[in-house]
Residue, then its C-alpha position, 0 to 999 in steps of 0.5 A: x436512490x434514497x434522498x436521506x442518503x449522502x452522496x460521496x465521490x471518489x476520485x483516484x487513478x488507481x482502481x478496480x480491476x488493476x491488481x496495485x495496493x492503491x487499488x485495492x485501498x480505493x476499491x475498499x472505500x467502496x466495498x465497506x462504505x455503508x450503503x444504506x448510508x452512502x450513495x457512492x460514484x468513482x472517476x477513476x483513469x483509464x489505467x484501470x479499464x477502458x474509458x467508459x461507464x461502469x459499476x463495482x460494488x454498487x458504485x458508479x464508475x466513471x474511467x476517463x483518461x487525459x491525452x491520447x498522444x501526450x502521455x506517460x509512457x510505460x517501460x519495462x523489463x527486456x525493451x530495446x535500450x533505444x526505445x526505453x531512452x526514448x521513452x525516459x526522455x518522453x517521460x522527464x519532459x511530459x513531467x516538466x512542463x505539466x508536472x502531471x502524469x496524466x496530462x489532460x485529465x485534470x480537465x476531464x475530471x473538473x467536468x466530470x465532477x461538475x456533471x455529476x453534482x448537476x445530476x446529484x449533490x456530492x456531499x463528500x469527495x474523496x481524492x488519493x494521492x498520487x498522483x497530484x491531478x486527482x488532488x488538484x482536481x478536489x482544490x478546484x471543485x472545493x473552490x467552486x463548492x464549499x459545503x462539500x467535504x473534501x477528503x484528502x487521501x494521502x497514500x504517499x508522502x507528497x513533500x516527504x518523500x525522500x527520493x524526490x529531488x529538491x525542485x519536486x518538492x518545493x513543488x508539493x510543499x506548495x500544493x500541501x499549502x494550497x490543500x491544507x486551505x481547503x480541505x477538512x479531512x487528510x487521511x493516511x495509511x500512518x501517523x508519523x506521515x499524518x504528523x508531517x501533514x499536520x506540520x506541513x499544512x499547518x491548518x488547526x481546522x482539519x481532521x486527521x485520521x490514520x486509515x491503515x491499508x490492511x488485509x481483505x480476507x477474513x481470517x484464517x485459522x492453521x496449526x500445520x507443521x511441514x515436514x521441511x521447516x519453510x520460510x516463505x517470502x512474497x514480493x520483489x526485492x529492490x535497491x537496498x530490499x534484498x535479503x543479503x543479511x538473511x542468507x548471512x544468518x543462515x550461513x553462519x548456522x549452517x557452518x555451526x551445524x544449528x540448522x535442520x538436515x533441509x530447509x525450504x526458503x519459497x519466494x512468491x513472485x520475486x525476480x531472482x537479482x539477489x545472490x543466494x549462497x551455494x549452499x542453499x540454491x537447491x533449497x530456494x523454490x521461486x513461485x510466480x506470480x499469483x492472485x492475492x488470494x493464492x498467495x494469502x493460501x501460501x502464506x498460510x501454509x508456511x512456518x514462517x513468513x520472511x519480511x525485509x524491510x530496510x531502514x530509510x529517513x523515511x518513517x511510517x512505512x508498513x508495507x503492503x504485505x504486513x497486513x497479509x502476513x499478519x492476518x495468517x497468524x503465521x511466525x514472522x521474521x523481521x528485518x527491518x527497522x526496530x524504531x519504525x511503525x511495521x515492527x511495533x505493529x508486529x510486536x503488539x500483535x505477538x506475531x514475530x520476531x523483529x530484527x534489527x536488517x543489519x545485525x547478522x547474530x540478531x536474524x541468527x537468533x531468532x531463527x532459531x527461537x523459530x525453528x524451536x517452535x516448529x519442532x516443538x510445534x508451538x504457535x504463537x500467543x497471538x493478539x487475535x482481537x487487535x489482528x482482526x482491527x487490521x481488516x479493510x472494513x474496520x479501516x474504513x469505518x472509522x472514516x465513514x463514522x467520522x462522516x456520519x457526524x457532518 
């Protein structure tokens, strides 16, 4: 190792190679921090992979779990409903009384840490939310080590999240209080929860940097036109995310005769718990679930990439799949909220229309410009430079400059 090198440990629970958006933003730090700058070490939880020692990307791994016996347990679709009570009451009560989902692990994570600076100094430490242990781990160390840098990393919203109840959240107000002590750097994937941070910690010592998830792929480049016009839809639908107003819109268009002889609407791994129109079940294809590289391809080939994303209290929320659908260059249809992050990040890439989720002669109109654009067999003027800024790598650059100047 060089000794000129920072050393820089990341502490998260989900991790190279769980398929999970949260992975893929640590397995970024990782990718893109650069080498020549930066040793690197992961502890990440045995959700991962199986406890042991490994390496990704040049970094060490570590995956350590908590309790064997005490633990979350994992539900699913088609359990018996007795096993699946049991399981729920398992889960309220592990949540209870440690408030953790992964009891034991904070532990094993404080030795690990203290293993790891015994054998080389942690310059920077890096921890993601959620869940809280991977924080309360950082609070620890930081007590007990106060020139490494703390980077708290901020995936979800702690104390801002809207669907929490109002004993968890006196909960994380409390640890946000506790971290913002002690911390010197709060990432987030969007300013207006960066904003909530800064009002909830309260502390003018620290830097805040909205680092976006983004896209990991490079850039593809295609000017294909399908003989079917073919919407395209990745992920699941759930709660109020079901596309209800979408099949309205095309409803109408049908009946005024606006629409083309066929029409192709491909779903990419989503579970059919919507109601799709008579008129259109045989135009509905649904795909399984497929490696996000597969499903990158698809939503190349597609002439417009359906996103619905409904309005919630909650602000500063892009979604996932965004960042994949832009970097296509594809036409996006938008239903979602027109005052939020995800429809100005559209509207300054040029690369969709947005529509407002409820507003049934809005999606009308805009899948007609849509469609015009496929007949006519235009693209879009898309923001090319500002797309390419989406990438991974750029994300994270702008934390590791912010490192180079400690």
């Amino acid at each position: 190792m060089i000794a000129s090198k920072k050393h820089i440990v990341i502490v998260c629970a989900n991790f190279h190679p769980m398929k999970h958006i949260a992975a893929f933003r640590m397995n970024a730090f990782v990718k893109y921090f650069d080498k020549q700058h930066f040793d690197i070490t992961v502890i990440a939880s045995n959700e991962s992979a199986p406890e042991g020692r490994d390496s990704f990307e040049g970094a060490d791994v570590y995956y350590i779990g908590g309790s064997k016996w005490i633990k979350i347990r994992k539900q699913y679709q088609g359990m018996p409903k007795w096993k699946h009570h049991l399981y729920s009451l398992n889960n309220k009560l592990i949540r209870f009384f440690s408030k953790s989902d992964f009891p034991g692990w904070i532990n094993k994570i404080d030795n690990q840490l203290e293993s790891i600076h015994k054998e080389k100094n942690i310059d920077f430490l890096l921890t993601t939310f959620f869940p809280i242990d991977t924080h309360i781990a950082g609070l620890h160390f930081k007590e007990n080590h106060s020139n490494t840098i703390w980077i708290a990393d901020m995936r979800d919203e702690m104390s801002m999240n809207v669907l929490i109840d109002k004993k968890e959240k006196a909960y994380y107000v409390e640890m946000e209080q506790k971290i913002g002590r002690l911390v010197d750097i709060v990432t987030s994937v969007s300013e207006p929860i960066l904003d909530g941070f800064k009002v909830n910690m309260g502390n003018s010592r620290i830097k805040y940097l909205e680092i976006r998830n983004g896209f990991d792929h490079e850039l593809k480049a295609s000017v294909n036109f399908n003989s079917i016009f073919t919407f395209t839809y990745a992920g699941t639908f759930y709660g109020k995310r079901k596309p209800d107003t979408f099949f309205a819109a095309l409803t109408e268009l049908k009946k005024e005769k606006k629409l083309p002889n066929e029409l192709k609407i491909q779903f990419v791994g989503t579970h059919e718990n919507f109601t799709i129109p008579n008129e259109f079940k045989e135009q509905c294809v649904f795909l399984e679930s497929v490696a996000n590289e597969r499903a990158i391809e698809i939503l190349l080939q597609s002439d417009c990439n359906l996103m619905v994303h409904p309005p919630s209290e909650a602000k500063g929320i892009f979604t996932g799949k965004l960042f994949d659908y832009l970097s296509v260059r594809k036409p996006i249809l938008a239903l979602l909220d027109k005052d939020d992050v995800a429809a100005k990040l559209i509207e300054e890439c040029r690369a969709g229309i947005n529509c407002d989720f409820y507003d049934v002669s809005e999606i009308k109109s805009a899948i007609l410009q849509l469609i015009h654009l496929w007949e006519t067999k235009q693209t879009l003027n898309y923001d090319e430079d500002r797309i390419k800024l989406l990438h991974r790598r750029d994300q994270v650059k702008k934390l590791e400059n912010q490192l180079l100047e400690f």
